[in-house]
C-alpha atoms as an extended CHARMM CRD file, in Angstrom:
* protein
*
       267  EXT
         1         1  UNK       CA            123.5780000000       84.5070000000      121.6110000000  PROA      1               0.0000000000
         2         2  UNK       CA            122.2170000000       87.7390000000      123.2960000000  PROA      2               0.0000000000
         3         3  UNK       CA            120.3250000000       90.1900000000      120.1340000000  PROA      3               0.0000000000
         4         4  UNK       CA            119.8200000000       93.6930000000      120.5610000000  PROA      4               0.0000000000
         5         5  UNK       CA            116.8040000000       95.8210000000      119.6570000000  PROA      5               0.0000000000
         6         6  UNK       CA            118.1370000000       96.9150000000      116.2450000000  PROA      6               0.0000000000
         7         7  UNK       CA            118.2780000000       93.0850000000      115.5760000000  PROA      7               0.0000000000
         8         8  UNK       CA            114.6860000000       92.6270000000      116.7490000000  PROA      8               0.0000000000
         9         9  UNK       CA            113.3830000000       95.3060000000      114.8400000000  PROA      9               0.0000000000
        10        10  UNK       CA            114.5750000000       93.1850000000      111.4800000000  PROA      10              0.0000000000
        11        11  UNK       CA            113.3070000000       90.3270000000      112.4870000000  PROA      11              0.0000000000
        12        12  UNK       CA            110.1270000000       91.8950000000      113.5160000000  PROA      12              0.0000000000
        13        13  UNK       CA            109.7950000000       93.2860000000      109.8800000000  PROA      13              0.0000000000
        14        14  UNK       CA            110.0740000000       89.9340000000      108.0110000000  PROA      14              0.0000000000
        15        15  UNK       CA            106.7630000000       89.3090000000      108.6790000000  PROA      15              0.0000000000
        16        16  UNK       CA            104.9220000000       92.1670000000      108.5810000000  PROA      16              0.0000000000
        17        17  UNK       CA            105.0620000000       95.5400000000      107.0740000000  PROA      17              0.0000000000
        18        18  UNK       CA            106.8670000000       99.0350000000      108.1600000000  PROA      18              0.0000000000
        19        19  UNK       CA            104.1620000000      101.6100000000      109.7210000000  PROA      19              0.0000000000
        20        20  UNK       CA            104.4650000000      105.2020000000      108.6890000000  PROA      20              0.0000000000
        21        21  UNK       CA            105.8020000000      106.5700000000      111.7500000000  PROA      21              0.0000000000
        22        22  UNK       CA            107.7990000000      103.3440000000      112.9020000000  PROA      22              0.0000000000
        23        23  UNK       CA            111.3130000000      104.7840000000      112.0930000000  PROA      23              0.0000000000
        24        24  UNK       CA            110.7060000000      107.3420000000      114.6570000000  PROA      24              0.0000000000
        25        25  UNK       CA            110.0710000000      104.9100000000      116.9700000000  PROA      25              0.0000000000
        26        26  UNK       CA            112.4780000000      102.5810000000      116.1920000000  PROA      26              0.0000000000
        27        27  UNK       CA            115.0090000000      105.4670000000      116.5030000000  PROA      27              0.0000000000
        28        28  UNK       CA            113.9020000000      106.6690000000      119.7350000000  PROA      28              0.0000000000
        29        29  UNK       CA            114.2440000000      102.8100000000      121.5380000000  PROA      29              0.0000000000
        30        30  UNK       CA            117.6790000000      102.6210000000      119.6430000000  PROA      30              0.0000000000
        31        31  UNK       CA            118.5480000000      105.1060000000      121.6480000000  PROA      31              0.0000000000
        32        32  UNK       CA            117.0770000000      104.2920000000      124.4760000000  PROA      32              0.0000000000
        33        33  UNK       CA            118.6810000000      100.6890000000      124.5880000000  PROA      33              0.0000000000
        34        34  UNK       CA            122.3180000000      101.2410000000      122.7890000000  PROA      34              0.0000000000
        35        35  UNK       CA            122.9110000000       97.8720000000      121.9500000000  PROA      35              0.0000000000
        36        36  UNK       CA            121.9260000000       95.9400000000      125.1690000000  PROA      36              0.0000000000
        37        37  UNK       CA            120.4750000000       92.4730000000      124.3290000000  PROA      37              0.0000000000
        38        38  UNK       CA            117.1550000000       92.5670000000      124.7320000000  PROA      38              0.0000000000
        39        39  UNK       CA            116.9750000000       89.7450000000      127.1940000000  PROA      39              0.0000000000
        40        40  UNK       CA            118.8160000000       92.2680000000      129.6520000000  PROA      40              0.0000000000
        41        41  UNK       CA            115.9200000000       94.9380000000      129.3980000000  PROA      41              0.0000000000
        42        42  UNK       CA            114.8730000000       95.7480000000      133.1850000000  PROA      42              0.0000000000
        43        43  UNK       CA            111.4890000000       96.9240000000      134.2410000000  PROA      43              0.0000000000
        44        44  UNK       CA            113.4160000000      100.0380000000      134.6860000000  PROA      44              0.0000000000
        45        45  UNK       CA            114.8590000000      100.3970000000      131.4590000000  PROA      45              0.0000000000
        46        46  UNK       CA            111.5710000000      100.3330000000      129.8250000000  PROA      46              0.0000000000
        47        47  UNK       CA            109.9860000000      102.3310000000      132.5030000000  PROA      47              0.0000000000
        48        48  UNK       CA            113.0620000000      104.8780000000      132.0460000000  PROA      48              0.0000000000
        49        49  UNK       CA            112.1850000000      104.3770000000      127.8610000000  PROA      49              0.0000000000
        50        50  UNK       CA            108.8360000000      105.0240000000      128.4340000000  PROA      50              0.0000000000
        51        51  UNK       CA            108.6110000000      108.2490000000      131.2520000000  PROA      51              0.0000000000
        52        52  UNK       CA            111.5330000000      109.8570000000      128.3430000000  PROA      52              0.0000000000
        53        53  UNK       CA            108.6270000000      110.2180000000      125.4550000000  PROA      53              0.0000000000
        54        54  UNK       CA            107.6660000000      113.5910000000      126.1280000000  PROA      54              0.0000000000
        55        55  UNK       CA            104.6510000000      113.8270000000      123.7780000000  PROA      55              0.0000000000
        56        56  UNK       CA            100.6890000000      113.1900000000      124.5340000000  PROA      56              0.0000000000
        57        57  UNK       CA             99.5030000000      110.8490000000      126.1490000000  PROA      57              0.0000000000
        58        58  UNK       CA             98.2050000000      109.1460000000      122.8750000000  PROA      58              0.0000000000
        59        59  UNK       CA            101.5620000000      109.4530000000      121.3750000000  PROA      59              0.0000000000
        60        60  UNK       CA            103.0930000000      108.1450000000      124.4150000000  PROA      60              0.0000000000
        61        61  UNK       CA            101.1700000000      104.6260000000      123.8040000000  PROA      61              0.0000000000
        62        62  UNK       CA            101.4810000000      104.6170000000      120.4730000000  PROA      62              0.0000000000
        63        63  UNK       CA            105.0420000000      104.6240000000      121.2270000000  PROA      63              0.0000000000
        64        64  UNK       CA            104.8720000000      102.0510000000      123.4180000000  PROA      64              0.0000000000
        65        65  UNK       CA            102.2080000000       99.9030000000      121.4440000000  PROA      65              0.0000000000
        66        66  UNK       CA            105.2510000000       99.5920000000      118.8740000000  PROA      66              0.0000000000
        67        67  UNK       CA            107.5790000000       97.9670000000      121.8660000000  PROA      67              0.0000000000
        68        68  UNK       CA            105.4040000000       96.1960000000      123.2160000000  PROA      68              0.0000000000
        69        69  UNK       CA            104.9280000000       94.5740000000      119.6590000000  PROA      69              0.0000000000
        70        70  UNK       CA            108.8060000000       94.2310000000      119.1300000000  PROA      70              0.0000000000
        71        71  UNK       CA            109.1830000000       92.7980000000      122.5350000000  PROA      71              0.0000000000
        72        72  UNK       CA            106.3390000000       90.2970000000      121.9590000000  PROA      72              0.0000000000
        73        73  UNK       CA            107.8250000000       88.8410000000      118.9560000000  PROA      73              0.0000000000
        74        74  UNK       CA            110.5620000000       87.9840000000      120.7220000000  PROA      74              0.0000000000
        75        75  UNK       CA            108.9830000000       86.2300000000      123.1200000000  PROA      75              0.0000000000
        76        76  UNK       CA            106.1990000000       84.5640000000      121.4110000000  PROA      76              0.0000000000
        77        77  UNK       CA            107.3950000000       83.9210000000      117.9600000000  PROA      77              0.0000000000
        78        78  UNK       CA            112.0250000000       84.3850000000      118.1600000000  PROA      78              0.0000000000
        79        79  UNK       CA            111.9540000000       82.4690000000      121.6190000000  PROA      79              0.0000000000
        80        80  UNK       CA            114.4370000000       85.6340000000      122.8760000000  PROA      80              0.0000000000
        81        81  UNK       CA            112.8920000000       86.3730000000      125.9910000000  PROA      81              0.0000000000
        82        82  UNK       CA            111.9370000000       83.8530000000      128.6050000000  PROA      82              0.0000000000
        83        83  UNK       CA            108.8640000000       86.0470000000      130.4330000000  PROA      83              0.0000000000
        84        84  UNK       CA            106.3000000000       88.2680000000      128.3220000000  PROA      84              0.0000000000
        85        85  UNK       CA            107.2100000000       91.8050000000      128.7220000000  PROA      85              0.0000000000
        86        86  UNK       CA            104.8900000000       94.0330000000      130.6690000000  PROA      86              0.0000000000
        87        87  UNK       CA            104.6760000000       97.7040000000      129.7870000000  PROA      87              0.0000000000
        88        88  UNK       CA            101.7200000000       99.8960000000      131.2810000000  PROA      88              0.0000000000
        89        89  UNK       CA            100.2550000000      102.6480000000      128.8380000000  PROA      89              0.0000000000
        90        90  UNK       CA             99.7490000000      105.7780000000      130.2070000000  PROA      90              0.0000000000
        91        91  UNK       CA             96.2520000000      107.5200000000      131.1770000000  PROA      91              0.0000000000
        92        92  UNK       CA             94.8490000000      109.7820000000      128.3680000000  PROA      92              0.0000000000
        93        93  UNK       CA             92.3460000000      112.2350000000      129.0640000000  PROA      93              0.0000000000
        94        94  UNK       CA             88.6740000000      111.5210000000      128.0740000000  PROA      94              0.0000000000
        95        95  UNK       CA             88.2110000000      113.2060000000      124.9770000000  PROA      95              0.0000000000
        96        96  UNK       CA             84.6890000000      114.3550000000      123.5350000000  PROA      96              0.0000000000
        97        97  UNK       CA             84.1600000000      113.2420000000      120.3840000000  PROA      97              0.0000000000
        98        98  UNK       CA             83.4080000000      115.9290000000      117.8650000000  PROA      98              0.0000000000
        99        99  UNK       CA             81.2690000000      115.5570000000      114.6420000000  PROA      99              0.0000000000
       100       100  UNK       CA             79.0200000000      117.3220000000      112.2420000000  PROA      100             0.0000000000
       101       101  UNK       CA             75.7260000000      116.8340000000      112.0060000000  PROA      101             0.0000000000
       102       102  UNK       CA             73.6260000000      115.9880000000      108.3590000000  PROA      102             0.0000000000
       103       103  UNK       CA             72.4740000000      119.6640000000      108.4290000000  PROA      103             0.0000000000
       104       104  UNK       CA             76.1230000000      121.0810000000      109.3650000000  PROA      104             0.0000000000
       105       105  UNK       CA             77.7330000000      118.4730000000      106.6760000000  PROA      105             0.0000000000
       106       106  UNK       CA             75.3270000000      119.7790000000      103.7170000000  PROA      106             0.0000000000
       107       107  UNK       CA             76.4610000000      123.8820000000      105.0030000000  PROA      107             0.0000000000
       108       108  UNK       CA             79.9850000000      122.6730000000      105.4270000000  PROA      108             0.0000000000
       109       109  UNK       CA             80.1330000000      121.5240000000      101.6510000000  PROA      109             0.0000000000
       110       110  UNK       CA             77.9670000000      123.8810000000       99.9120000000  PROA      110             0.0000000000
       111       111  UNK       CA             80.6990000000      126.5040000000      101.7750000000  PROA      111             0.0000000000
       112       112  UNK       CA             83.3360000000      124.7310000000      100.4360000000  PROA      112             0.0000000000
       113       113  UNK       CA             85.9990000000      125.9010000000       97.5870000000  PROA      113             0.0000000000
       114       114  UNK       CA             85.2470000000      123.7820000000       94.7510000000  PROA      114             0.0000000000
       115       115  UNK       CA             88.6850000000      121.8550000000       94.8970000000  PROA      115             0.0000000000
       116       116  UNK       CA             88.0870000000      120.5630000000       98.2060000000  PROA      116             0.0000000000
       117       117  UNK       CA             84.5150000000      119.4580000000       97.6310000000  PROA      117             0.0000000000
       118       118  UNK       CA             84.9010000000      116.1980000000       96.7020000000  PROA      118             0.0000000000
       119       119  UNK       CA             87.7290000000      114.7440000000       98.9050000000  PROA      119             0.0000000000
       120       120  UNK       CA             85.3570000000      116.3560000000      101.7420000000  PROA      120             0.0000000000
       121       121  UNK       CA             82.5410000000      114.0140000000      100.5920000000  PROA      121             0.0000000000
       122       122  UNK       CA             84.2290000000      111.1520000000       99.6440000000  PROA      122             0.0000000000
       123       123  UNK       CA             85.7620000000      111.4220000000      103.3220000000  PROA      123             0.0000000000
       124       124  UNK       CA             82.7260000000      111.8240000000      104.6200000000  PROA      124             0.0000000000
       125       125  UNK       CA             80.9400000000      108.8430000000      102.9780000000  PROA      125             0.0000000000
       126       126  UNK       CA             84.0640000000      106.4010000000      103.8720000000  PROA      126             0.0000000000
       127       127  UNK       CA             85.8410000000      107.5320000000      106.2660000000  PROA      127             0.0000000000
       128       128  UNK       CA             89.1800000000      107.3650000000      104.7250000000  PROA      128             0.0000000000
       129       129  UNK       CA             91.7460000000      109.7340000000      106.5510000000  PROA      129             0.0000000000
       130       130  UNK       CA             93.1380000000      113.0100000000      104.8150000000  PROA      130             0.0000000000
       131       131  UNK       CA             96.4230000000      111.5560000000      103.7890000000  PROA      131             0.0000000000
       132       132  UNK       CA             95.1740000000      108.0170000000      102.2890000000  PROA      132             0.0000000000
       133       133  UNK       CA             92.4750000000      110.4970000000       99.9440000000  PROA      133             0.0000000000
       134       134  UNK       CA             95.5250000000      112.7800000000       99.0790000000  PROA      134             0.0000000000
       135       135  UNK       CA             97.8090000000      109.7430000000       98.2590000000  PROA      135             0.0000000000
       136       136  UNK       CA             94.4440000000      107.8060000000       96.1650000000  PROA      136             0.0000000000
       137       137  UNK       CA             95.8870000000      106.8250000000       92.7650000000  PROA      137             0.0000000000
       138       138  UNK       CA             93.5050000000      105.6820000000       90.4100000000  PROA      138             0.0000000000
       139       139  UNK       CA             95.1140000000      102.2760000000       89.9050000000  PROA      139             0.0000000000
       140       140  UNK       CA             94.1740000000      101.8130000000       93.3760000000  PROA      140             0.0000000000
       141       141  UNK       CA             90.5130000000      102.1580000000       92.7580000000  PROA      141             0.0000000000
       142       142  UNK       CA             88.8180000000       98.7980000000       91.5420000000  PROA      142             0.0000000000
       143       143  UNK       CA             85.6700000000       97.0210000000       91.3010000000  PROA      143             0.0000000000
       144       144  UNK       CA             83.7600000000       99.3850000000       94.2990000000  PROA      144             0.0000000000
       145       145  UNK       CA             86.8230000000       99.1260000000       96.8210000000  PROA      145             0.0000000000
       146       146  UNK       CA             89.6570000000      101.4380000000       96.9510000000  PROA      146             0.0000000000
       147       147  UNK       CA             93.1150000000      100.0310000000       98.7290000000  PROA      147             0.0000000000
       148       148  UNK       CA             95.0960000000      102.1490000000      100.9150000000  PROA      148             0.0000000000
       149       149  UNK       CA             98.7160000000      100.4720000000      101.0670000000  PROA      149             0.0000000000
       150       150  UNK       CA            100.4660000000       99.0710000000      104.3050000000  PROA      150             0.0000000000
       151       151  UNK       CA            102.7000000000      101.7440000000      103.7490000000  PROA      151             0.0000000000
       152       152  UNK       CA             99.9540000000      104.0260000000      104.1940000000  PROA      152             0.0000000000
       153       153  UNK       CA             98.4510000000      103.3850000000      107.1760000000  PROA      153             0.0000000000
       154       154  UNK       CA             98.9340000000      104.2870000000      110.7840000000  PROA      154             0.0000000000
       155       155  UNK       CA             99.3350000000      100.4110000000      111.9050000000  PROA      155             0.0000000000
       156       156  UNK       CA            101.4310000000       99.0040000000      108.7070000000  PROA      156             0.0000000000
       157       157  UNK       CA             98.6830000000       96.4170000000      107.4410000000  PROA      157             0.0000000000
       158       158  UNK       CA             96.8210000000       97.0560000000      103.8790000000  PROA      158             0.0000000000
       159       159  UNK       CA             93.4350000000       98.3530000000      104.5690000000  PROA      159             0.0000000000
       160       160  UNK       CA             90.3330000000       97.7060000000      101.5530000000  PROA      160             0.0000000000
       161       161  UNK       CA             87.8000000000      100.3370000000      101.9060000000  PROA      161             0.0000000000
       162       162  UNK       CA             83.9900000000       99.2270000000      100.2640000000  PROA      162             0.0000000000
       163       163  UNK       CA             82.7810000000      102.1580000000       98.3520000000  PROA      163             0.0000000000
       164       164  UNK       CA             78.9150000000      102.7770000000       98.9100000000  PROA      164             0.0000000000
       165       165  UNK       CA             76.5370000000      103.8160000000       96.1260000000  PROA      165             0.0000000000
       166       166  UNK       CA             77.1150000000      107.4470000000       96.7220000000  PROA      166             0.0000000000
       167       167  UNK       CA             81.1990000000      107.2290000000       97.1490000000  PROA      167             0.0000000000
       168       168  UNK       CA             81.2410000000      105.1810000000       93.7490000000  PROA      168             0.0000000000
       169       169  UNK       CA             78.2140000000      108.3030000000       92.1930000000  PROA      169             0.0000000000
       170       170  UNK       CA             81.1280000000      110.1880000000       93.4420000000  PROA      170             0.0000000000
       171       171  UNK       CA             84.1150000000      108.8480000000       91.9360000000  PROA      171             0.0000000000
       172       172  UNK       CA             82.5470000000      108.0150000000       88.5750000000  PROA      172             0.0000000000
       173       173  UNK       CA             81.7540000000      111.8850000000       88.0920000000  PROA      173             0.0000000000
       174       174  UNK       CA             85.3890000000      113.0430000000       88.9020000000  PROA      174             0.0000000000
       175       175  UNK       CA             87.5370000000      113.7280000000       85.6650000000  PROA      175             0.0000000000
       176       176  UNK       CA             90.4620000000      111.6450000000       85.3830000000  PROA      176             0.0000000000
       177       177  UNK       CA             93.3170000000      114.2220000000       85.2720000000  PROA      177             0.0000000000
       178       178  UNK       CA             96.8610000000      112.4460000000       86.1350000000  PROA      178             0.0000000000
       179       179  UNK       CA             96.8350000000      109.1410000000       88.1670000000  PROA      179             0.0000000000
       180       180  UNK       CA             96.0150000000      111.1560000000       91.5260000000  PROA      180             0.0000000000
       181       181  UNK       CA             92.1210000000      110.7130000000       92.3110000000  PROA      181             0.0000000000
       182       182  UNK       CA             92.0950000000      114.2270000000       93.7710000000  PROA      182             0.0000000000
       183       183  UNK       CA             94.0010000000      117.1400000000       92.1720000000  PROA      183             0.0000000000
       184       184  UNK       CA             93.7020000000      121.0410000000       92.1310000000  PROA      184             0.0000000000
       185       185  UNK       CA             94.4870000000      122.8890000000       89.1140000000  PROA      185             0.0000000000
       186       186  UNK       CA             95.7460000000      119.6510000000       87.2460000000  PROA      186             0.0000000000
       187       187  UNK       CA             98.2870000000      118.7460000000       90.1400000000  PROA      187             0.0000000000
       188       188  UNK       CA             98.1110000000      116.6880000000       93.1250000000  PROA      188             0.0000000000
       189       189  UNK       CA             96.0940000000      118.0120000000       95.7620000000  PROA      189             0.0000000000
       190       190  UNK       CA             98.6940000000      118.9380000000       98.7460000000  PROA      190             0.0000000000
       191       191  UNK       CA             96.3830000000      120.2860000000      101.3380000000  PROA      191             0.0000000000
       192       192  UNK       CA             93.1370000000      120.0480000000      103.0450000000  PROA      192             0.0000000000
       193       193  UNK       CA             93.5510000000      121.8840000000      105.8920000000  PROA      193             0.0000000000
       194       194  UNK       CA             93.9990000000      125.4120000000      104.3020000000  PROA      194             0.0000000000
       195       195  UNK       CA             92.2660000000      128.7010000000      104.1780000000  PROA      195             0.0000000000
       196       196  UNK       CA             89.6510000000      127.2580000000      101.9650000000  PROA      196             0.0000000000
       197       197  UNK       CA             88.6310000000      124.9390000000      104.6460000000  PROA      197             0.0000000000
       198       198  UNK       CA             88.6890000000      127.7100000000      107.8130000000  PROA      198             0.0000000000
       199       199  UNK       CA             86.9720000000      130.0660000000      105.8560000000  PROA      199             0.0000000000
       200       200  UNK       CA             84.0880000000      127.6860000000      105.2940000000  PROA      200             0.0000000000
       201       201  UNK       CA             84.0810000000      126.6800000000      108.9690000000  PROA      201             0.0000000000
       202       202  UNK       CA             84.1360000000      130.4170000000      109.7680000000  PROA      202             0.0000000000
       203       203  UNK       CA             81.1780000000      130.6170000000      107.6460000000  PROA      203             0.0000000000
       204       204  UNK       CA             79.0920000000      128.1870000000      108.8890000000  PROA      204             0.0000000000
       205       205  UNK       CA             80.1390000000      128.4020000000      112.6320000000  PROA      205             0.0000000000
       206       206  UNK       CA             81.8090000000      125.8830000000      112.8240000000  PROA      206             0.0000000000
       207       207  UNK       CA             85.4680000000      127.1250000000      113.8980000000  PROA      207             0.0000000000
       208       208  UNK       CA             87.3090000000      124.6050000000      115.5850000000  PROA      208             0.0000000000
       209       209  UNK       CA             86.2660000000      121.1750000000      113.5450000000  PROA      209             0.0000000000
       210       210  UNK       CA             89.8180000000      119.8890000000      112.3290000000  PROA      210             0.0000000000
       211       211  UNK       CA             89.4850000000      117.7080000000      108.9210000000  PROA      211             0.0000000000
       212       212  UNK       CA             90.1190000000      114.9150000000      110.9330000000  PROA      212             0.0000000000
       213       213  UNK       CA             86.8770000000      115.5990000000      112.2800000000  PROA      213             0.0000000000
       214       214  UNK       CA             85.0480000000      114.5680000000      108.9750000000  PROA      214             0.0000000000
       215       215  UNK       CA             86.2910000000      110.8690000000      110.4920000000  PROA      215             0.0000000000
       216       216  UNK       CA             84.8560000000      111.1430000000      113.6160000000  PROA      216             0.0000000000
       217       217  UNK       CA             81.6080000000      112.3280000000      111.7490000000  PROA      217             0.0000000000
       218       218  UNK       CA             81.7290000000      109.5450000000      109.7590000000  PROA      218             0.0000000000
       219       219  UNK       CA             81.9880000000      106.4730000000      112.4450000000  PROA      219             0.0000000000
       220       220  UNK       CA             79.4950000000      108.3230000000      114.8990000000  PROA      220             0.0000000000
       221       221  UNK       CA             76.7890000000      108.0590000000      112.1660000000  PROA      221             0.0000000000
       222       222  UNK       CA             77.8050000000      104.6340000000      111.4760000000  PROA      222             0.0000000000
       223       223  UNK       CA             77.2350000000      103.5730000000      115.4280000000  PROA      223             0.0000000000
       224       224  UNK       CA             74.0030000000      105.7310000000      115.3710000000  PROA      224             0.0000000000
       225       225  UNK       CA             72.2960000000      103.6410000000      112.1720000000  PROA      225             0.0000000000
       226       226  UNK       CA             73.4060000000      100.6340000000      113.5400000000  PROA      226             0.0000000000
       227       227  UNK       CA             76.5350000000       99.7570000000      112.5140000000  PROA      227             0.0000000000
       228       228  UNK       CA             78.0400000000       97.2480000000      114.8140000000  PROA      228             0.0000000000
       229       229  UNK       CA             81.5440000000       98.3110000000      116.7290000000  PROA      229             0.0000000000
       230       230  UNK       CA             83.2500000000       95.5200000000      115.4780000000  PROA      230             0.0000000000
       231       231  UNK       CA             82.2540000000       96.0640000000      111.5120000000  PROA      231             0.0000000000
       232       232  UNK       CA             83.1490000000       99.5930000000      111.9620000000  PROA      232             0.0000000000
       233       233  UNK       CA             86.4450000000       98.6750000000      113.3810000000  PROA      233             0.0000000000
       234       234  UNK       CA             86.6300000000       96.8190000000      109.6690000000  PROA      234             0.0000000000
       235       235  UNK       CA             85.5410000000       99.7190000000      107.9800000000  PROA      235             0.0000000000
       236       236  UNK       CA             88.0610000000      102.0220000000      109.5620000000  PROA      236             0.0000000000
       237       237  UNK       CA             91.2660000000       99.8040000000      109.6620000000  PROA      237             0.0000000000
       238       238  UNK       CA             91.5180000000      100.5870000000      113.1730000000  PROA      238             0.0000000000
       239       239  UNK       CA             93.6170000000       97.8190000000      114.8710000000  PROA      239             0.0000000000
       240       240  UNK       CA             92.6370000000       98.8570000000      118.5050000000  PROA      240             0.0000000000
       241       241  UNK       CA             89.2930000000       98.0790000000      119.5420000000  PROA      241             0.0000000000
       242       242  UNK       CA             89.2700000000      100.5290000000      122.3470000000  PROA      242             0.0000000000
       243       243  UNK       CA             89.5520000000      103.2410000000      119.8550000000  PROA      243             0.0000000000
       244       244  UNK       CA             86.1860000000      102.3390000000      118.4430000000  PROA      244             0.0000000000
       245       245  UNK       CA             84.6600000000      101.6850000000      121.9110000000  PROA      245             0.0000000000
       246       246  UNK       CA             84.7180000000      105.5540000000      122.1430000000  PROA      246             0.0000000000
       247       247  UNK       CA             81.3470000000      105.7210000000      119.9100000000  PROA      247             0.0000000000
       248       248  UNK       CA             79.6820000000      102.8420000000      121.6690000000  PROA      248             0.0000000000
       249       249  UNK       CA             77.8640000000      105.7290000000      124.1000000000  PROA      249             0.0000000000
       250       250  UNK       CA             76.5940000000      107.3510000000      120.6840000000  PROA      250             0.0000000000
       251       251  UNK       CA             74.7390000000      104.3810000000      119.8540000000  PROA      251             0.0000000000
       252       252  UNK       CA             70.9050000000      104.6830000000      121.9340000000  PROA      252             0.0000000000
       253       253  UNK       CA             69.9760000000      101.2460000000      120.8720000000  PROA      253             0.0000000000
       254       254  UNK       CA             72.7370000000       98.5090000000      120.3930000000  PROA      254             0.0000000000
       255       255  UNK       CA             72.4170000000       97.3050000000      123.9400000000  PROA      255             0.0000000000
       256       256  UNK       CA             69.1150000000       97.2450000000      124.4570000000  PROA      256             0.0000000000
       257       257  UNK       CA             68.7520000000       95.5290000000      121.0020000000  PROA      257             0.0000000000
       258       258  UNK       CA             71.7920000000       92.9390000000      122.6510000000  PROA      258             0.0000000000
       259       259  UNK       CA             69.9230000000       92.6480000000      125.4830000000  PROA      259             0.0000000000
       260       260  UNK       CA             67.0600000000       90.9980000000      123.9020000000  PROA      260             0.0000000000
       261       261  UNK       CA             68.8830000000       87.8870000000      122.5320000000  PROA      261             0.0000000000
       262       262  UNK       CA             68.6550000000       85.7240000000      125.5430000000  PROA      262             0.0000000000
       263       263  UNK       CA             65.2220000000       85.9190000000      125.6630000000  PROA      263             0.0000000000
       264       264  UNK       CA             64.7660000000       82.6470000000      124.5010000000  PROA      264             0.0000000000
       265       265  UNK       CA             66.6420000000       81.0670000000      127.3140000000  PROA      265             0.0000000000
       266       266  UNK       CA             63.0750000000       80.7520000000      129.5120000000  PROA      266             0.0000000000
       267       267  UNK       CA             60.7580000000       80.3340000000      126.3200000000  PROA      267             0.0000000000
């Protein structure tokens, strides 16, 4: 019996969980393949699928991460295909990686409006992106680790975030007002990125740091106290390691640290 993509997709989602941005790529391959079985899918179909995403290059491969994961469920778990499916990302640029220093983090907050204060330093001290603080219910904050649902997160799996002594100081002096962790005049705060924030980056010279930013300043002080790649890969939910392998040139001492474990060898 030949199955379509639409009928892979279900199957796909029986055993794990829908990613926030997932029906947009489920609707772009829908219409990509119609309802050709996907046992029929040519190299050129999916090259055609893949040269029609015209986004960046990220966005291109995160498109393409999601078919490739369809695609290898039917293969390796449905038995639909009879050869693993082979689709090449695309090349994205090199990208500096931008982040505040201790000095720039302590001017950044003290510049601050006082609403946006806190989710700026709990961000900072967990890394937890903008729209997982924004969404943080109370209920979901438990015995020092906070839980960001599946339905939450950029890869569809349930991330638990460990909350350090200061994150925890941090929480524990925040007034409970609603079941949202982080509010503005007694309602849900919407907004990070707003004139509060640029006018405190205008401030402190610091135009051009997005919130997302506060992430990025987060992991490279991780690498740069010691933090192993693979923990922070834990830490952050990411489900790419080569995502994290960006900070690994950040870090002065983790190989020559490495290097030293074989020493033993000629002993």
């Amino acid at each position: 019996m030949n199955r379509d993509f639409n009928e892979a997709v279900e199957r796909y989602y029986e055993s794990r969980s829908q990613g926030k941005n997932d029906t947009t790529y489920v609707k772009y391959f829908n219409k990509c393949f119609g309802n050709k079985p996907v046992n029929q899918l040519s190299k050129e179909n999916l090259a055609d699928a893949r040269s029609g995403i015209k986004k960046s290059p990220g966005t291109v491969n995160r498109y393409i991460n999601f078919l490739r994961a369809v695609l290898n469920y039917c293969y390796e778990e449905l038995g639909w295909l009879d050869t693993k499916p082979i689709i090449k990302r695309v090349k994205e640029p090199a990208r500096r990686v931008k982040f505040l220093t201790v000095e720039q983090c302590a001017e950044l907050h003290k510049a601050l409006p006082e609403h946006l204060k806190n989710v700026f330093a709990f961000s900072l001290v967990t890394g937890v992106r903008m729209s997982n603080c924004l969404n943080l219910k109370w209920e979901d904050v438990k015995d020092g680790w906070v839980a960001i649902h599946a339905d939450e997160t950029k890869n569809g799996k349930s991330l638990s975030v460990p909350l350090n002594k200061e994150a925890q100081n941090l929480l524990d002096n925040i007034e409970k007002n609603g079941s949202y962790v982080f509010t503005y005049a007694g309602r849900k705060l919407s907004r990070t990125s707003n004139t509060g924030w640029y006018r405190a980056l205008k401030k402190c010279g610091l135009e051009g740091f997005r919130w997302h930013d506060i992430r990025h300043t987060w992991a490279t002080h991780h690498v740069q106290n010691g933090t192993p790649l693979h923990t922070l890969q834990h830490l952050g939910g990411w489900s790419d390691f080569n995502i994290v392998n960006r900070y690994a040139h950040l870090s002065k001492d983790y190989l020559s640290e490495a290097c030293e474990n074989t020493i033993s060898l000629i002993s």
